[in-house]
C-alpha positions as a Markdown table, in Angstrom:
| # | Residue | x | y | z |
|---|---|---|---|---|
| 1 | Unk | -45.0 | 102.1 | -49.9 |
| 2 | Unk | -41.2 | 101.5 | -51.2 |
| 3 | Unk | -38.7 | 102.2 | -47.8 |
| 4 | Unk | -35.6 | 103.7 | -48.0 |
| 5 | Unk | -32.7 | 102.2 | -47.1 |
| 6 | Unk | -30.0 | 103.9 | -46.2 |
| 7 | Unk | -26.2 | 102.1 | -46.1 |
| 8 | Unk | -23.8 | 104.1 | -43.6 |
| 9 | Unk | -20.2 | 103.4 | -42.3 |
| 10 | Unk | -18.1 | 105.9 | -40.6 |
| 11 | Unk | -18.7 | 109.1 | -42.9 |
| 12 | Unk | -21.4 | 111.1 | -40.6 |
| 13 | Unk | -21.4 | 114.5 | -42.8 |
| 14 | Unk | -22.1 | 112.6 | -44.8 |
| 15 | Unk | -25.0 | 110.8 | -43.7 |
| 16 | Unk | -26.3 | 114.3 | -42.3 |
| 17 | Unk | -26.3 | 115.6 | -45.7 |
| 18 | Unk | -28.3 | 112.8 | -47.0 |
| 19 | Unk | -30.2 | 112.6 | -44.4 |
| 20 | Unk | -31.7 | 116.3 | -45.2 |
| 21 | Unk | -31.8 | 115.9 | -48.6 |
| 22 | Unk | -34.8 | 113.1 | -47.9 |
| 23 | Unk | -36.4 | 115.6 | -45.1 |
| 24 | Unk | -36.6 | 118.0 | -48.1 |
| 25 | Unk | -38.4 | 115.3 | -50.5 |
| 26 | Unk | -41.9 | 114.9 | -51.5 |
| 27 | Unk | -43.5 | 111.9 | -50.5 |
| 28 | Unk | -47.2 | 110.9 | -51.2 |
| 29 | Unk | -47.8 | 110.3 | -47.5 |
| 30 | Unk | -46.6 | 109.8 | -44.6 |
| 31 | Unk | -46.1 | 106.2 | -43.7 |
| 32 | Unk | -42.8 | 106.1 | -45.5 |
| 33 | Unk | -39.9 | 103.9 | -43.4 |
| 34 | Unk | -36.6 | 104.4 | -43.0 |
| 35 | Unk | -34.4 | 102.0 | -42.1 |
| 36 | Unk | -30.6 | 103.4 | -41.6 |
| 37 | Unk | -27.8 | 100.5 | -41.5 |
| 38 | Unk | -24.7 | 101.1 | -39.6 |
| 39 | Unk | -22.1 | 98.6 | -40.6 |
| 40 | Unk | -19.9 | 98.3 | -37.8 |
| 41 | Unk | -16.6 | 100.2 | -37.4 |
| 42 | Unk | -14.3 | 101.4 | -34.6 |
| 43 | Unk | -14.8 | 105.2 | -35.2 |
| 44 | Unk | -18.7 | 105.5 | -36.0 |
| 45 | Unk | -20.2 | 106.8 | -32.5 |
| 46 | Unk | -20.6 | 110.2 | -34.8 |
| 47 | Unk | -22.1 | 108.6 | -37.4 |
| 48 | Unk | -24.8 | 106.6 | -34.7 |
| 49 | Unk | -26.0 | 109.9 | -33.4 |
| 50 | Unk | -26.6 | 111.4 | -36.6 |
| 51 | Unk | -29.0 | 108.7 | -37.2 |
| 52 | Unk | -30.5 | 108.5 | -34.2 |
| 53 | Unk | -31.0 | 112.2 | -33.6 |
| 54 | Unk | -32.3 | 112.6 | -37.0 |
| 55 | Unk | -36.0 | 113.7 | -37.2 |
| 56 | Unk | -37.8 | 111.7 | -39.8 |
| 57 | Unk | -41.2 | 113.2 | -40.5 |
| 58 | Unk | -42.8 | 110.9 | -43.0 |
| 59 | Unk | -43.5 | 108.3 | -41.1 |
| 60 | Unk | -41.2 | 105.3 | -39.2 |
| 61 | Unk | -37.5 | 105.3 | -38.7 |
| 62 | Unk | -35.4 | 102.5 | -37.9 |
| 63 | Unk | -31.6 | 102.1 | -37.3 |
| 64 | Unk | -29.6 | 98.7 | -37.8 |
| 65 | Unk | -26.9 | 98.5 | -36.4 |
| 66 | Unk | -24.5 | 95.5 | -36.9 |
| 67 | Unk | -21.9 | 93.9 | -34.8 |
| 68 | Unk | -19.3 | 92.9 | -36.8 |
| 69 | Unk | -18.4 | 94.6 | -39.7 |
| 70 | Unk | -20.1 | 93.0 | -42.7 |
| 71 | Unk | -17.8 | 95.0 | -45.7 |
| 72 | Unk | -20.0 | 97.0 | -48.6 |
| 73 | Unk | -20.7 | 93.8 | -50.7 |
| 74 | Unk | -22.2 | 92.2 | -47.8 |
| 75 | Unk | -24.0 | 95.0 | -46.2 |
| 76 | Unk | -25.4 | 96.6 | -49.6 |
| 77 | Unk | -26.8 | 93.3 | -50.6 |
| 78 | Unk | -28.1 | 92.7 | -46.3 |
| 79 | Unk | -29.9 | 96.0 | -47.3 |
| 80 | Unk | -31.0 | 95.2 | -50.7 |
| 81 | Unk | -32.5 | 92.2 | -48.8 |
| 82 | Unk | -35.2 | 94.3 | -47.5 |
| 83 | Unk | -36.7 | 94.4 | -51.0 |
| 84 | Unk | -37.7 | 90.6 | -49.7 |
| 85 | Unk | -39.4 | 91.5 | -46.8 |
| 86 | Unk | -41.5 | 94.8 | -48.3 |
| 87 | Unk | -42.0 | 94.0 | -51.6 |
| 88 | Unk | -39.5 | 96.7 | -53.2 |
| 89 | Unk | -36.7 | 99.2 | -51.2 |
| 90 | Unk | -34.9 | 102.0 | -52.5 |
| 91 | Unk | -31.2 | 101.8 | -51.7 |
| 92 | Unk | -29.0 | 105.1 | -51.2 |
| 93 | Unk | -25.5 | 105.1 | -50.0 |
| 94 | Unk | -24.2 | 107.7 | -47.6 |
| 95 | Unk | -22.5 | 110.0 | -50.2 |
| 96 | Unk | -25.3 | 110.3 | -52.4 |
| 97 | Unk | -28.0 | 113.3 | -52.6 |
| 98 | Unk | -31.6 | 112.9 | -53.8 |
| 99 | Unk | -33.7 | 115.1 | -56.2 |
| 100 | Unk | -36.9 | 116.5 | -54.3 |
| 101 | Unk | -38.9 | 114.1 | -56.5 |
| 102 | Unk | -36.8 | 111.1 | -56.2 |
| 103 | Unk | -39.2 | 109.5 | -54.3 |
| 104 | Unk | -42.5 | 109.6 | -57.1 |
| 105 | Unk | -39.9 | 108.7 | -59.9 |
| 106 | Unk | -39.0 | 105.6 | -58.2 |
| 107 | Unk | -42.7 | 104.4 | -57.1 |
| 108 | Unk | -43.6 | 105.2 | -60.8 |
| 109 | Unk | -40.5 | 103.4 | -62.2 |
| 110 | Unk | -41.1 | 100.4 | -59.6 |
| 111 | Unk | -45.0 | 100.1 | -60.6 |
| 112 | Unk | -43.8 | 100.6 | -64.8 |
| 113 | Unk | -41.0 | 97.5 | -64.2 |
| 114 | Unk | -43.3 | 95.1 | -63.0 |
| 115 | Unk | -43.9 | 92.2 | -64.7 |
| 116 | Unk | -40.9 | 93.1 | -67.1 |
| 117 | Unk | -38.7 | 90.3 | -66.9 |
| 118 | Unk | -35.9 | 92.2 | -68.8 |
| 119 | Unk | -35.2 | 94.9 | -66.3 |
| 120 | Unk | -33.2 | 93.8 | -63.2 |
| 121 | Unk | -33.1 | 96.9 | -61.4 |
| 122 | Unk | -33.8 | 100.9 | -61.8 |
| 123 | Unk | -31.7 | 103.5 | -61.1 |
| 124 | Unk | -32.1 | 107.1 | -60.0 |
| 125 | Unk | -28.4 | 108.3 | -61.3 |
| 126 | Unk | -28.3 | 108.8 | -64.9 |
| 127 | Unk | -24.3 | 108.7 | -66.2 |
| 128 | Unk | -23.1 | 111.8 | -67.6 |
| 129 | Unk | -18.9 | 109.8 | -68.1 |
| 130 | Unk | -18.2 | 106.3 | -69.3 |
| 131 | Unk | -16.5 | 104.9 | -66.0 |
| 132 | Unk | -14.3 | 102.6 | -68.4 |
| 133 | Unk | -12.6 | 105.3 | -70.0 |
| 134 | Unk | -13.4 | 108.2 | -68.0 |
| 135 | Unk | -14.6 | 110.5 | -71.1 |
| 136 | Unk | -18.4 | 111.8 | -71.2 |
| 137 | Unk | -21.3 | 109.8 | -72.1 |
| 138 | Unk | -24.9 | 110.8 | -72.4 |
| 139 | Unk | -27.8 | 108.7 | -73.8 |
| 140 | Unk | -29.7 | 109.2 | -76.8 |
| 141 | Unk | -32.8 | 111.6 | -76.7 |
| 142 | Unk | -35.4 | 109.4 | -78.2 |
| 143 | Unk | -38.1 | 111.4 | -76.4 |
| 144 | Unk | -38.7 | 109.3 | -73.1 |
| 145 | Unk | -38.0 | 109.7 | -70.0 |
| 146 | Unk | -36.0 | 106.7 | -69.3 |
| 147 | Unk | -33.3 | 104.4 | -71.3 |
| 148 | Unk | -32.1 | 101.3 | -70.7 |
| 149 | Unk | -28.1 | 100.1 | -69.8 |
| 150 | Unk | -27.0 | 96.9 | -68.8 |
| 151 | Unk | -25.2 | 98.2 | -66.1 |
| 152 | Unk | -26.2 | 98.4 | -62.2 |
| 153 | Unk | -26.7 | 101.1 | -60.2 |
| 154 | Unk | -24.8 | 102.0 | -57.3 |
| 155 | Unk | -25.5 | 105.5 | -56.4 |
| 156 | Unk | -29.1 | 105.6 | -55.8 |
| 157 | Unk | -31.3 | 102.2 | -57.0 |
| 158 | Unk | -34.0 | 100.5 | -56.2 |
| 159 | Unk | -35.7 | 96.7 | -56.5 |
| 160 | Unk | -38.7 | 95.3 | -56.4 |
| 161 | Unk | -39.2 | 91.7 | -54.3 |
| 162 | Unk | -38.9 | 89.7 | -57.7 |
| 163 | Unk | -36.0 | 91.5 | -59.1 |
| 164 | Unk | -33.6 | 91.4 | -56.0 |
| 165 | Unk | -35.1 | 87.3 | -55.6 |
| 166 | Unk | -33.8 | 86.7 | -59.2 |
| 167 | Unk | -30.5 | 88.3 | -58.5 |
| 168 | Unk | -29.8 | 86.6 | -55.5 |
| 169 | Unk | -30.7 | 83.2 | -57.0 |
| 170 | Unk | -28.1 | 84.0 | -59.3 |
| 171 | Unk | -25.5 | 85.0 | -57.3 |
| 172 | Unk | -25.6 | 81.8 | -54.8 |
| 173 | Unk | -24.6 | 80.0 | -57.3 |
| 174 | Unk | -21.9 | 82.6 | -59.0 |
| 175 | Unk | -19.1 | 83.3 | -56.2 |
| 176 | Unk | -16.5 | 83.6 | -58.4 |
| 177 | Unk | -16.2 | 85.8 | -61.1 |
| 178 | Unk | -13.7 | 85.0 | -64.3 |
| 179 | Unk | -12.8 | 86.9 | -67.1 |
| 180 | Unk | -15.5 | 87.1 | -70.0 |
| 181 | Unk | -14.9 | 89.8 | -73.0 |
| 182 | Unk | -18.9 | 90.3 | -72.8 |
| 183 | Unk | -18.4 | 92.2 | -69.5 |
| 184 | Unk | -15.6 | 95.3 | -69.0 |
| 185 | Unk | -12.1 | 94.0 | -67.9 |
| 186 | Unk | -12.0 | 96.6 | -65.3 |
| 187 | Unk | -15.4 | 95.4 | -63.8 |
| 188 | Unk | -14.3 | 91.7 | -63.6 |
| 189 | Unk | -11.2 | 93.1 | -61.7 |
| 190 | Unk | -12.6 | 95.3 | -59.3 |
| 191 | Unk | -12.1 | 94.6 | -55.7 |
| 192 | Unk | -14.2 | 91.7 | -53.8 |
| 193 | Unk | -15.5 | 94.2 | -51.8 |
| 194 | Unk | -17.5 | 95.0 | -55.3 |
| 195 | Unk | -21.3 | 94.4 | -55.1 |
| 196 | Unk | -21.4 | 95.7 | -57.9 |
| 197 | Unk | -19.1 | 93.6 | -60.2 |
| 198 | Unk | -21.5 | 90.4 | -59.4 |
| 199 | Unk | -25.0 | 92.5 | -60.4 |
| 200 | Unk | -23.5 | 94.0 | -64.1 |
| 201 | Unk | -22.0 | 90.1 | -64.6 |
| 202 | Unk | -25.4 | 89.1 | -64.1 |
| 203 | Unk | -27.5 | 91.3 | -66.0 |
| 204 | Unk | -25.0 | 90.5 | -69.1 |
| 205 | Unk | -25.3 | 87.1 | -68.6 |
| 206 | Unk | -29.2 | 87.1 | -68.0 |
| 207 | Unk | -29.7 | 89.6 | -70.7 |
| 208 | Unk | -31.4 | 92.4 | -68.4 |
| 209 | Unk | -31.3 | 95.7 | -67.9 |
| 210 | Unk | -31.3 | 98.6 | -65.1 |
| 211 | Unk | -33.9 | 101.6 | -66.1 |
| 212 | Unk | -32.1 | 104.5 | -65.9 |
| 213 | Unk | -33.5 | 108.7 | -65.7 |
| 214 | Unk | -32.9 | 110.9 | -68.6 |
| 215 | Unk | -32.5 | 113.3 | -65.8 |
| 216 | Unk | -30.9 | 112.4 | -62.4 |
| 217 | Unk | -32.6 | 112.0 | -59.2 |
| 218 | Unk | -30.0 | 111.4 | -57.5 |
| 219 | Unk | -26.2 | 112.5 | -57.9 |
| 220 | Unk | -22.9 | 111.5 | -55.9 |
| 221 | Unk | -20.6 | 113.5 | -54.0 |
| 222 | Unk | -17.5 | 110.9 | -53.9 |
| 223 | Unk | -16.6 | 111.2 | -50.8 |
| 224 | Unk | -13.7 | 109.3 | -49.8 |
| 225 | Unk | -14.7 | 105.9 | -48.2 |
| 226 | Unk | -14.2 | 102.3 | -48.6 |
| 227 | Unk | -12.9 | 102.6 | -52.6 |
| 228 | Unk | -11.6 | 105.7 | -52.4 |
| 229 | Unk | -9.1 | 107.6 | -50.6 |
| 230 | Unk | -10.2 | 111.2 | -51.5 |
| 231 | Unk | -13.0 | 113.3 | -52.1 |
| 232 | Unk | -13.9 | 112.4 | -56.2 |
| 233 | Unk | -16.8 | 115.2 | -57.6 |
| 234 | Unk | -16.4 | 113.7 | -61.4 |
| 235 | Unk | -19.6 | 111.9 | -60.7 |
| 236 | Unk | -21.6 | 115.0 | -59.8 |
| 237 | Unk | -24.8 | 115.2 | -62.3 |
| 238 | Unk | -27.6 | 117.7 | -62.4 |
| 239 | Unk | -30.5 | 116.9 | -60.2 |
| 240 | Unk | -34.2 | 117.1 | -61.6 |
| 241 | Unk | -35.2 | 120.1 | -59.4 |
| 242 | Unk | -39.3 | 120.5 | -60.6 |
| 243 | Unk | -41.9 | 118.3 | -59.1 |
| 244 | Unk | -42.8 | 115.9 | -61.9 |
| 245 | Unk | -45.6 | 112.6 | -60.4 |
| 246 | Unk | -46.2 | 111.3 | -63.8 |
| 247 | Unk | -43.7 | 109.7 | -66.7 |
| 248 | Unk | -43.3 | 108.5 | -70.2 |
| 249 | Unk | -41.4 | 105.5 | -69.4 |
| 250 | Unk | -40.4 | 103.2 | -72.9 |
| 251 | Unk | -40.1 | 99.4 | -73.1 |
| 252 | Unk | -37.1 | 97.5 | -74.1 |
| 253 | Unk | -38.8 | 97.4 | -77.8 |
| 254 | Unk | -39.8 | 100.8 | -78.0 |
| 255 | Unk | -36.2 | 102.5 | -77.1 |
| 256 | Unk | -33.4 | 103.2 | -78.9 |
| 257 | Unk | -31.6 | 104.4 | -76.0 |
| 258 | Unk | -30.6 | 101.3 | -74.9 |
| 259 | Unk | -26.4 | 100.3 | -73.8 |
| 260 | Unk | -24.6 | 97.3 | -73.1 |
| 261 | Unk | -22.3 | 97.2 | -70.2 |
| 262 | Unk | -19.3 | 99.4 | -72.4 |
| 263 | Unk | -21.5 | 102.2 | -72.3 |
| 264 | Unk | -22.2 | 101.1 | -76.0 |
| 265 | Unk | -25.7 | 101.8 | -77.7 |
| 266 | Unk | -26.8 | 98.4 | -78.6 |
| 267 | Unk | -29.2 | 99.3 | -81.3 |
| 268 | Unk | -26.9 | 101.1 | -84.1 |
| 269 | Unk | -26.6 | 98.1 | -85.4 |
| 270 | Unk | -30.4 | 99.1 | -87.5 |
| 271 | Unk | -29.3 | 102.3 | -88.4 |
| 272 | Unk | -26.4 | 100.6 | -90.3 |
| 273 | Unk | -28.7 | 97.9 | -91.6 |
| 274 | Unk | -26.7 | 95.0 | -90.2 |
| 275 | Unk | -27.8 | 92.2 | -87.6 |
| 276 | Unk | -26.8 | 93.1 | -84.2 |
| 277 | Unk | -24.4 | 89.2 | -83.7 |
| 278 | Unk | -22.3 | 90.6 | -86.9 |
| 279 | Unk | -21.7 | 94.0 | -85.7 |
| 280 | Unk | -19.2 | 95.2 | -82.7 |
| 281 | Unk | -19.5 | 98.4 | -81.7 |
| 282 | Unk | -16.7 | 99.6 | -80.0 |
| 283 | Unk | -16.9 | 103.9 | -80.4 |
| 284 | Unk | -14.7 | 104.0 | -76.7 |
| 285 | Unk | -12.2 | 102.1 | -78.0 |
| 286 | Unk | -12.3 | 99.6 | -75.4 |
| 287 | Unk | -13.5 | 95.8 | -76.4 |
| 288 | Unk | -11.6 | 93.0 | -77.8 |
| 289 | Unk | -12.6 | 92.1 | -81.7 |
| 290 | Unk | -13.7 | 88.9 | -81.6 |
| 291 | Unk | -15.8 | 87.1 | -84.6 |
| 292 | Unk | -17.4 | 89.8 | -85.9 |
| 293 | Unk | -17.9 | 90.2 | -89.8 |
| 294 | Unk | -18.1 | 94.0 | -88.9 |
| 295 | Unk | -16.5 | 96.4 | -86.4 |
| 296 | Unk | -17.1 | 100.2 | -85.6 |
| 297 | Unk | -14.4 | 101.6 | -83.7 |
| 298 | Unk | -12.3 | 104.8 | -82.8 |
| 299 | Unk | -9.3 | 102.4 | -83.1 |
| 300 | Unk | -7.1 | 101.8 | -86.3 |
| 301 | Unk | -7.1 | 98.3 | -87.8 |
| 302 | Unk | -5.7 | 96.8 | -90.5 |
| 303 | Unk | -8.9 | 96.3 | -92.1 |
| 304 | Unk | -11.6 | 97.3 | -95.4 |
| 305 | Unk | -12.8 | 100.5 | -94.0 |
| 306 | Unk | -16.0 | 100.8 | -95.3 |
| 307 | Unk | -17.3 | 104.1 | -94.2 |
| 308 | Unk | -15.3 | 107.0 | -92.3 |
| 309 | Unk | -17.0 | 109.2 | -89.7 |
| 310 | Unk | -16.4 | 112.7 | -87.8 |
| 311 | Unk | -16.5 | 112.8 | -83.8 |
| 312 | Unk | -18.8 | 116.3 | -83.3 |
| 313 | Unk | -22.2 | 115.4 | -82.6 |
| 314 | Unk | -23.1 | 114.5 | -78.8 |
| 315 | Unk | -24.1 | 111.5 | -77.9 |
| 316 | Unk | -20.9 | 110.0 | -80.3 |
| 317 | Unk | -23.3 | 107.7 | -81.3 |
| 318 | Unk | -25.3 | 110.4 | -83.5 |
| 319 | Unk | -22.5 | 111.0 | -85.7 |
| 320 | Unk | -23.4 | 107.3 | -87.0 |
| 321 | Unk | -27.1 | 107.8 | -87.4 |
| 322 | Unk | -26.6 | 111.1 | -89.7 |
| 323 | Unk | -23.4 | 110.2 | -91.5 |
| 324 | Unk | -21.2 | 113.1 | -90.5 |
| 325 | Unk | -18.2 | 111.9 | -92.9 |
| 326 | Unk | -14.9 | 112.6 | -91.2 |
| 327 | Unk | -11.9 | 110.4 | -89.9 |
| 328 | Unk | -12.4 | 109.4 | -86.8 |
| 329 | Unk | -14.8 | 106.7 | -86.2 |
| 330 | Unk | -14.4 | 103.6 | -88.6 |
| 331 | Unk | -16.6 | 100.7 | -89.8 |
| 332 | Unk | -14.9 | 97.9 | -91.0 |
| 333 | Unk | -15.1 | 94.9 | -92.6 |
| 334 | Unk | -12.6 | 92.4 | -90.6 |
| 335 | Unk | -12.9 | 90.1 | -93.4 |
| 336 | Unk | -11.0 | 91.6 | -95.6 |
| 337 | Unk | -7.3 | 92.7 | -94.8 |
| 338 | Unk | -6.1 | 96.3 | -95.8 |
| 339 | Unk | -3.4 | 98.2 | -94.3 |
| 340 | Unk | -4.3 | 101.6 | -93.0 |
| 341 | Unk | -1.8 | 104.8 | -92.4 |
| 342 | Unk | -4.5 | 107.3 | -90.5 |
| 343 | Unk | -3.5 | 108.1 | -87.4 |
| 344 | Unk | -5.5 | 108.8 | -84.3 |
| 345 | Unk | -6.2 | 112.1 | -83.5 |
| 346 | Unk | -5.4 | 112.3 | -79.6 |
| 347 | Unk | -5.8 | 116.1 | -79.1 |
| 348 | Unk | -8.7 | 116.6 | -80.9 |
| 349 | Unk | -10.1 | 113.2 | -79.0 |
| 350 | Unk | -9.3 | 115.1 | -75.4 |
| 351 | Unk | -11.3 | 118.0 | -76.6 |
| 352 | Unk | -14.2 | 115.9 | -77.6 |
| 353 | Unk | -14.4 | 115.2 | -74.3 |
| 354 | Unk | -13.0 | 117.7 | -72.4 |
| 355 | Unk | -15.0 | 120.8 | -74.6 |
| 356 | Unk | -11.5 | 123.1 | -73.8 |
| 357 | Unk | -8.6 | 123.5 | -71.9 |
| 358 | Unk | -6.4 | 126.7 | -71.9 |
| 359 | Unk | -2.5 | 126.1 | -72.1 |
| 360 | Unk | -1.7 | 126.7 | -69.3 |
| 361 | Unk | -4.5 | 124.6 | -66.8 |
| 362 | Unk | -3.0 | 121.9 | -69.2 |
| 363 | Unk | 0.6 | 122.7 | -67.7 |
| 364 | Unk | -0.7 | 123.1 | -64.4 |
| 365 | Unk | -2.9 | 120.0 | -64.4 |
| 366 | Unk | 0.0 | 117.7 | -65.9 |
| 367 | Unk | 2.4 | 118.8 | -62.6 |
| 368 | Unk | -0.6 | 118.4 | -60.2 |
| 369 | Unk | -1.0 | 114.9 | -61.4 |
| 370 | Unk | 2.5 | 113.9 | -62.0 |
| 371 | Unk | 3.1 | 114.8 | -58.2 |
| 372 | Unk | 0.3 | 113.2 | -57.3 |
| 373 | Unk | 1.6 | 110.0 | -58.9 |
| 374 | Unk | 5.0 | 110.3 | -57.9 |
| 375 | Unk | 3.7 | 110.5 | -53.9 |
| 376 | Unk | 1.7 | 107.2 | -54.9 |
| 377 | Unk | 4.3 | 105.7 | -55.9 |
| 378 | Unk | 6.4 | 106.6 | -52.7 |
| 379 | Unk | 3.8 | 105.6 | -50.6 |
| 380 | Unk | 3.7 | 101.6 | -52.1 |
């Protein structure tokens, strides 16, 4: 059996709320362990009686407590550590809520990774926004119930002994992180504290992937904690809420739902009937062109456009795959130089994402956030 590890701090709701999501899971039997970690903070005696007064019937329960405080990098990874000793662990942060059947998605995901050397982790959050640019995201349906991003999971994961070994062999040797245009700029400069940062640098690098839900097992509240300073629901995803004990889970070969670390689908290269090391694809907006013959991109260069297309469908992706002609999304060929006079379509971009905003939650939203700025500012 796979134990759960939960990592605590100082937030005791929400531990308790955690906490009772899992009493409220099904479990196979009932010699499931629990191991709560308390890192070690000032202001925690709340958070300690939570976990010890919590009644957990499906088997052992066991809480760590530390005596100095270790920081999240440290402590996630301590805790990730017990994939070592068990064979596998499932790792849940304290602001995080589980699906009733989070617990037979991740034993069948664990037992369907094995042996795979390309996946480095699997995940029980599945990513409705593109962290990087803060605009939605969703994977393609290609009828599975998995797909594949190169992109770690913080908010509900789990590790078998082999994959957690071949991470930290990795990361003894990789302290220090430097800039690389293969991973996200805003990953590379994310605090120390970061876990994180080091486990998406090293499935680029290693070319692996984390096997992500179509539909969520878990979802995160954001509450405010180490990284943030106030409560955050963006991240909130719908929960698979039916009992489900048996999955179609793809291989790396067999998907087409599969994203590098940009949120980017790494496979519409074939639909365009180029070779994946010619062709950047860049539908967020967000990489540097490097040497590629070829680039798709929302962004206006200065380059042959070779074919023009709409932003509608949902994923954006789709709008490649069946040719919806419009101006929006460009393919390019950077080889050849042509000036180009379209102009970006912001407002129509913002409703892509957004679906609508009346006038007038526009108005109110742009004060809310410019005073919200302007007491950020005061408070440097």
């Amino acid at each position: 059996m796979h134990p759960i590890v939960v990592v605590a701090y100082n937030r005791s709701k929400s531990l308790l709320r955690l906490l009772t999501s899992l009493a409220n899971a099904s479990y196979p039997n009932t010699s499931i362990l629990l191991i709560i970690s308390i890192d070690y903070a000032d202001d925690n005696l709340e958070t300690l009686k939570v976990a010890n007064d919590f009644n957990w019937g499906f088997g052992e329960k066991k809480v760590v407590t530390h005596k100095e405080n270790l920081g999240l990098r440290k402590h996630v990874l301590k805790c990730g550590s017990y994939a070592l000793e068990y064979g596998s662990a499932i790792i849940l942060e304290d602001d995080l809520y589980v699906s009733p059947n989070f617990y037979h998605y991740t034993d069948a995901s664990l037992n369907f990774s094995k042996e795979k050397q390309y996946i480095g982790g699997v995940s029980l959050y599945n990513h409705r926004i593109n962290v990087h640019t803060m605009q939605s995201f969703s994977a393609i349906e290609d009828g599975y119930d998995n797909w594949y991003f190169q992109f770690a999971s913080s908010w509900g994961q789990a590790w078998t002994k082999s994959q957690f070994q071949d991470f930290l062999d990795w990361y003894n040797n990789n302290q220090i992180l430097s800039y690389k245009s293969s991973i996200p700029k805003n990953v590379t400069n994310w605090s120390d504290k970061s876990w994180l940062k080091y486990f998406i640098t090293y499935l680029v690098e290693s070319n692996k992937f984390f096997l992500y839900p179509k539909i969520s097992l878990s979802t995160n509240f954001g509450d405010a904690g180490t990284h943030i300073n106030y409560n955050n629901p963006a991240y909130q995803v719908p929960l698979l809420q039916t009992s489900k004990r048996s999955y179609n889970f793809s291989t790396l070969k067999e998907s087409t739902s599969v994203y590098d670390a940009f949120f980017e689908n790494a496979k519409l290269h074939s639909s365009l009937d180029l070779k994946q090391d010619e062709l950047l694809v860049d539908l967020y907006g967000v990489k540097e062109i490097e040497d590629y013959k070829y680039v798709l991109s929302k962004n206006i260069y200065d380059f042959k456009i070779l074919k023009k297309y709409k932003r509608s469908l949902r994923p954006i992706e789709a709008n490649i795959l069946y040719e919806i002609e419009g101006n929006d999304l460009f393919l390019y060929d950077t080889s050849i130089f042509e000036k180009n006079r379209l102009k970006e379509n912001f407002r129509k971009e913002i409703l892509y994402h957004l679906k609508y905003i009346t006038h007038r939650n526009a108005y109110r939203l742009f004060l809310k956030m410019t005073k919200s700025r302007i007491t950020s500012w005061f408070k440097k």
